[in-house]
N, CA, C and O atoms as a DFTB+ gen file, in Angstrom:
372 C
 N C O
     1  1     101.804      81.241      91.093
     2  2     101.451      82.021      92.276
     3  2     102.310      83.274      92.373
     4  3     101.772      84.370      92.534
     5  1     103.761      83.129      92.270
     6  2     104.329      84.240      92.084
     7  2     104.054      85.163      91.187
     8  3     104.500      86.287      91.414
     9  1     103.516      85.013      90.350
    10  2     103.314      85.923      88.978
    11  2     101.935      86.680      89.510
    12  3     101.787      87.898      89.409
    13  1     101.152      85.976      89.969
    14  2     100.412      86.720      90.611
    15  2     100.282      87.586      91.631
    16  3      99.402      88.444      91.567
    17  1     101.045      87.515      92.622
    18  2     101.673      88.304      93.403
    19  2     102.090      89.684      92.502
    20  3     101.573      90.785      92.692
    21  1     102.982      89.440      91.630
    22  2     103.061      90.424      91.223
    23  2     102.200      91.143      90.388
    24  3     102.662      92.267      90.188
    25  1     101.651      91.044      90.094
    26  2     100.233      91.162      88.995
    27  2      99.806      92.188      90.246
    28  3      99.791      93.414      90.134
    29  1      99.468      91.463      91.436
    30  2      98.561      92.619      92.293
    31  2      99.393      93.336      93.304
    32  3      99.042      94.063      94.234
    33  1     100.175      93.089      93.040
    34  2     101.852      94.368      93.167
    35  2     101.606      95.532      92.465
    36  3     101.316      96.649      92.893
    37  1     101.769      95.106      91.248
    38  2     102.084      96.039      89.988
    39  2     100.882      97.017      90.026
    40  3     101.152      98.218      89.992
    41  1      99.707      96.670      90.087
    42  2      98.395      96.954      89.911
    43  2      98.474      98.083      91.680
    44  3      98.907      99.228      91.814
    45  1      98.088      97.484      92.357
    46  2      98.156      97.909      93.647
    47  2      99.020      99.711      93.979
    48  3      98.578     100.767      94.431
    49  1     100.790      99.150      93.321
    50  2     101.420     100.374      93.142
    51  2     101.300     101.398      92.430
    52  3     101.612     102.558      92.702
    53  1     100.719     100.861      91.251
    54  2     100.492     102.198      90.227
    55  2      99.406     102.909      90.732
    56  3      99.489     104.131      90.848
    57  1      98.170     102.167      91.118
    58  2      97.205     102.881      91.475
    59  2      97.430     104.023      92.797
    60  3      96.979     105.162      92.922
    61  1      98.131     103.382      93.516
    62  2      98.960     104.596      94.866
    63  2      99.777     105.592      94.004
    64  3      99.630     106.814      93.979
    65  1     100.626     104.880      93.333
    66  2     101.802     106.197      92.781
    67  2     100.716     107.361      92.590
    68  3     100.718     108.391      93.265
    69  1      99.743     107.047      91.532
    70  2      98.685     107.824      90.808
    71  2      98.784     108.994      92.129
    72  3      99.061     110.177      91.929
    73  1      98.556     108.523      93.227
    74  2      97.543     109.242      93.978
    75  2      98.562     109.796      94.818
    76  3      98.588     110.990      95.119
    77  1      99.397     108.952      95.200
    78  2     100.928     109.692      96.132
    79  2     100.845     111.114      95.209
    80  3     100.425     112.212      95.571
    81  1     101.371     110.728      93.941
    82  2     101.653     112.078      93.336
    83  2     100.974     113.490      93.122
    84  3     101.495     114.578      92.874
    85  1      99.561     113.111      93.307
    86  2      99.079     114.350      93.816
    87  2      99.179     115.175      95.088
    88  3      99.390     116.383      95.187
    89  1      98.958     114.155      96.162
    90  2      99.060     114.496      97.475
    91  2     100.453     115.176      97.512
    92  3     100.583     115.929      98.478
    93  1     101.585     115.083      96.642
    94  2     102.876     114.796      96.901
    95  2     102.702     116.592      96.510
    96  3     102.705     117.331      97.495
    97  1     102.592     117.098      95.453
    98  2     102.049     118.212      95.096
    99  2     101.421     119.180      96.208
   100  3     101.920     120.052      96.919
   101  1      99.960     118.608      96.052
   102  2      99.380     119.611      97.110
   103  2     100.486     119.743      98.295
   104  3     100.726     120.889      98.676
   105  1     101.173     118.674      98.906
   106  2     101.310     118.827     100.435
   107  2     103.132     119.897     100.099
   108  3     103.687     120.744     100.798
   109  1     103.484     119.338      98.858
   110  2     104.947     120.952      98.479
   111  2     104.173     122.519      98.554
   112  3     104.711     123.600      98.793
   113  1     103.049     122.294      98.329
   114  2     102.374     123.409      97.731
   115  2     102.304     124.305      99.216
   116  3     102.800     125.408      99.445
   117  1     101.554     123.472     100.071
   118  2     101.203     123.586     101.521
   119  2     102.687     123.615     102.353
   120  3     102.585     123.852     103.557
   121  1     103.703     123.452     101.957
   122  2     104.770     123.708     102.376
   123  2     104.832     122.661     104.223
   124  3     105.257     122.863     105.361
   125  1     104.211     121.723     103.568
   126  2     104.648     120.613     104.685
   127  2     105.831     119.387     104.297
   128  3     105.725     118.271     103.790
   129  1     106.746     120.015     104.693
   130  2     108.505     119.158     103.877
   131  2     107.965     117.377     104.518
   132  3     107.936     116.370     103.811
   133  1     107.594     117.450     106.018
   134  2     107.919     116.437     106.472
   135  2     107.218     115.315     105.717
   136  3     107.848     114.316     105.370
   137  1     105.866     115.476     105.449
   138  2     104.861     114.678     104.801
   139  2     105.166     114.446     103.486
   140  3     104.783     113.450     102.873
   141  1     106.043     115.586     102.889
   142  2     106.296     115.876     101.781
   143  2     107.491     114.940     100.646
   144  3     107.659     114.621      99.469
   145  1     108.192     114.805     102.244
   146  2     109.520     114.042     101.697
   147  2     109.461     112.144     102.354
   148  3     110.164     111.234     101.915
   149  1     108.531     112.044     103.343
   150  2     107.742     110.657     103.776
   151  2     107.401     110.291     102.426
   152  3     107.954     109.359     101.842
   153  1     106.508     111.003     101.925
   154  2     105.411     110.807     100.612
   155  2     106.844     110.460      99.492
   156  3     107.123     109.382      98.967
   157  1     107.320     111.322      99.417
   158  2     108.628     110.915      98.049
   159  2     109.440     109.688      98.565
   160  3     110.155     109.295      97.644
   161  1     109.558     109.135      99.392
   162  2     110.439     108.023      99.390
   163  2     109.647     107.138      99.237
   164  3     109.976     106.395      98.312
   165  1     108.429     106.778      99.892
   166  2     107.290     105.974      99.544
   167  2     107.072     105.756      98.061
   168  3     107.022     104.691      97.447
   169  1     106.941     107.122      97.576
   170  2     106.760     106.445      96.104
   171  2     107.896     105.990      95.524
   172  3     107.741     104.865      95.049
   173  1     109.345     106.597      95.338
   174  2     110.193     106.040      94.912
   175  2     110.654     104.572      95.123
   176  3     111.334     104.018      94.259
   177  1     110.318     103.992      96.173
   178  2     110.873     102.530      96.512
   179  2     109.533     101.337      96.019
   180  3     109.748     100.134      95.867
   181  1     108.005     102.082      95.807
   182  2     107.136     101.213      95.162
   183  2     107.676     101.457      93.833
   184  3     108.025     100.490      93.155
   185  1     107.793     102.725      93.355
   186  2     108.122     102.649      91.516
   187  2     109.475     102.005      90.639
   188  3     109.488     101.573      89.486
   189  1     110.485     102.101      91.533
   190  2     111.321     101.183      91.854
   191  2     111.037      99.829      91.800
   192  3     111.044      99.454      90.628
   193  1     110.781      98.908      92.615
   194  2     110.148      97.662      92.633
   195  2     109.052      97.467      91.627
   196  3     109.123      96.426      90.975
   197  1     107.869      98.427      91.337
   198  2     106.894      98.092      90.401
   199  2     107.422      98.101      88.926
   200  3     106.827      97.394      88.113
   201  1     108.742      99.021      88.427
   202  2     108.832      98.971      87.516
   203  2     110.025      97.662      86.992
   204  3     110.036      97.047      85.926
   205  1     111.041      97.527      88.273
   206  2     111.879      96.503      88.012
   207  2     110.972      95.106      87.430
   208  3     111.279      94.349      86.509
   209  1     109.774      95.072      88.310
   210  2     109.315      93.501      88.282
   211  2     108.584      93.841      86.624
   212  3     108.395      92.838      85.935
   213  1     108.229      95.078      86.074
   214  2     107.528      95.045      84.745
   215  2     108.388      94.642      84.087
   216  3     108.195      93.585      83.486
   217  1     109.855      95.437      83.935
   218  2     110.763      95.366      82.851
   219  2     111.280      94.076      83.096
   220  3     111.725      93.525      82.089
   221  1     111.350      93.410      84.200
   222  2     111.880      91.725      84.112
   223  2     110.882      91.331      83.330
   224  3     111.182      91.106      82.158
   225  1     109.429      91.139      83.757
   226  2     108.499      90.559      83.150
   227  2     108.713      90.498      81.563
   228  3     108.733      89.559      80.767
   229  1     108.867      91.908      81.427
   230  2     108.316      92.240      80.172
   231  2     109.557      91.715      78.984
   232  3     109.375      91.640      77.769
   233  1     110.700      91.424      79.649
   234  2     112.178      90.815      78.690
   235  2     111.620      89.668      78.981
   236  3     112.648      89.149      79.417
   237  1     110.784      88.802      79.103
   238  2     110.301      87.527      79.962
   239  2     109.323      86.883      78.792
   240  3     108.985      85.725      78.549
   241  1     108.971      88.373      78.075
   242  2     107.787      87.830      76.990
   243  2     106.492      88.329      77.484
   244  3     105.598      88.116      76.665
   245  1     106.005      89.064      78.809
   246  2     105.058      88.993      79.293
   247  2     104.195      90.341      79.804
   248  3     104.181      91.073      80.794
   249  1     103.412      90.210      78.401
   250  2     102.799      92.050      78.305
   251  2     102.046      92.336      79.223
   252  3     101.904      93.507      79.574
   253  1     101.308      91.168      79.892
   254  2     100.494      91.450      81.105
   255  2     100.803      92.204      82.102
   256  3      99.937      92.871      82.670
   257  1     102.298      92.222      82.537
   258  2     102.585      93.442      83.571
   259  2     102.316      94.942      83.112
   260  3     101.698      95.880      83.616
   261  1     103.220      94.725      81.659
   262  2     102.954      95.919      81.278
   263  2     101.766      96.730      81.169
   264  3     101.501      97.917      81.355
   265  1     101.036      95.532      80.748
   266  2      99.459      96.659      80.418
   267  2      98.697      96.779      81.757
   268  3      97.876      97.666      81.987
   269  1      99.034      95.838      82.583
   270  2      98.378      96.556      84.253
   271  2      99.335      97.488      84.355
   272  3      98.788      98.585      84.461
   273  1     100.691      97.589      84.376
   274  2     101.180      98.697      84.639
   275  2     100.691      99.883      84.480
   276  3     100.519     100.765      85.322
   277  1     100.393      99.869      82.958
   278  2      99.687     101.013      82.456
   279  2      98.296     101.410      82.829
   280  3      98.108     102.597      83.094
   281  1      97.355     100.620      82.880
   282  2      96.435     100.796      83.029
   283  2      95.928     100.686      84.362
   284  3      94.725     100.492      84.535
   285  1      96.634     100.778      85.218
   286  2      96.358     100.411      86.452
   287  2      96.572     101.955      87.034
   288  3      95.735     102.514      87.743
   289  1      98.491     102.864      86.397
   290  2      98.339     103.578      86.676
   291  2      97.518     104.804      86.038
   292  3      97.388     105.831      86.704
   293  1      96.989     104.707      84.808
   294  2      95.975     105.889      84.194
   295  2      94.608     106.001      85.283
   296  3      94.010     107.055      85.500
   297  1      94.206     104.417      86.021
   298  2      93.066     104.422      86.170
   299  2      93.144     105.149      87.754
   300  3      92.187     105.744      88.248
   301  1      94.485     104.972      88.437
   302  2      94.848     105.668      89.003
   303  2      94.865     107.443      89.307
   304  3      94.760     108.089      90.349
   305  1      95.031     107.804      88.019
   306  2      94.985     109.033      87.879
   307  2      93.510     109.832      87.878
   308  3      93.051     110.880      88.333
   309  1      93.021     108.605      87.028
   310  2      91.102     109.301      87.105
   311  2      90.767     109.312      88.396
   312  3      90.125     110.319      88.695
   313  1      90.951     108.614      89.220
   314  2      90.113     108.207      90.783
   315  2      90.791     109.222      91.191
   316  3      89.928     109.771      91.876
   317  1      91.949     110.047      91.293
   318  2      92.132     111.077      92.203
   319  2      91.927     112.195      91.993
   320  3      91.702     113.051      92.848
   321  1      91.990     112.387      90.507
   322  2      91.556     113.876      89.805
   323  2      89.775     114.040      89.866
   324  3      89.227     115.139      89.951
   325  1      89.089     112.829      89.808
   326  2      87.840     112.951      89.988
   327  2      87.772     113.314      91.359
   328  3      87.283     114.407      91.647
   329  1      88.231     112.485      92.327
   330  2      87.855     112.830      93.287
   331  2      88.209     114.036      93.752
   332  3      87.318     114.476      94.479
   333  1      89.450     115.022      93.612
   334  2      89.552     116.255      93.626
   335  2      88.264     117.210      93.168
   336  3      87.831     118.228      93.707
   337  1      87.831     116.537      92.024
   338  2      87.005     117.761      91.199
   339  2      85.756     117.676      92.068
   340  3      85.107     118.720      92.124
   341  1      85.309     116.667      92.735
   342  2      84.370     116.568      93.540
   343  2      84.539     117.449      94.875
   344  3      83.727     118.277      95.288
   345  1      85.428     117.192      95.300
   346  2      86.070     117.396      96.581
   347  2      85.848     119.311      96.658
   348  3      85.561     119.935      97.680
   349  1      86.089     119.924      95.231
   350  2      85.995     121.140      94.812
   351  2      84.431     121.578      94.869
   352  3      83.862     122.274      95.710
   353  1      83.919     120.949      93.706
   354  2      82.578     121.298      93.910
   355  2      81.492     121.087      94.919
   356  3      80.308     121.330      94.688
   357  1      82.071     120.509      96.324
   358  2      81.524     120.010      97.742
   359  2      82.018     121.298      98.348
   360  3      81.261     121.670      99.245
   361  1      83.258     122.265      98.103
   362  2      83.823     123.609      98.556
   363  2      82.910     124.641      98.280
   364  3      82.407     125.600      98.865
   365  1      82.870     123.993      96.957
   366  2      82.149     125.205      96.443
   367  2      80.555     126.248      96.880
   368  3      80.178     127.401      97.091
   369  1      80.043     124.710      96.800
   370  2      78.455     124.981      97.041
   371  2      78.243     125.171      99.043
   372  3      77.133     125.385      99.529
């Protein structure tokens, strides 16, 4: 049960980091500190925790964190960049 927990930890965080980190961007860009620096501690204390529980896992024998890690956060990255590019071409037209 615990392992699972973390499983949808691991999974859960990467997919936010993905997306914190854009927002984290736009909102420096937009020169809003307050949201800006909310947003950076947020991610630092999930990536923190998400990566401690991989690298235990993963001295543990157990690639499964790792590869949700990974793949949890790439898939992360598509869902927000898509949705940007959408978000653009909804500006656009």
């Amino acid at each position: 049960m615990e392992q699972m927990f973390i499983y949808a930890f691991i999974v859960v965080s990467q997919l936010a980091l993905a997306i914190f980190k854009v927002l984290e961007i736009k909102w420096v860009i937009e020169n809003n500190i307050v949201k800006s620096v909310i947003l950076f501690n947020i991610q630092t204390l999930c990536w923190l925790i998400s990566t401690a529980w991989s690298i235990e896992s993963f001295l543990k024998g157990d690639w499964t964190t790792v590869v949700l890690f990974l793949i949890s956060g790439s898939l992360g990255k598509v869902v927000i960049l898509r949705y940007y590019k959408k978000s653009e071409r909804t500006q656009a037209t």
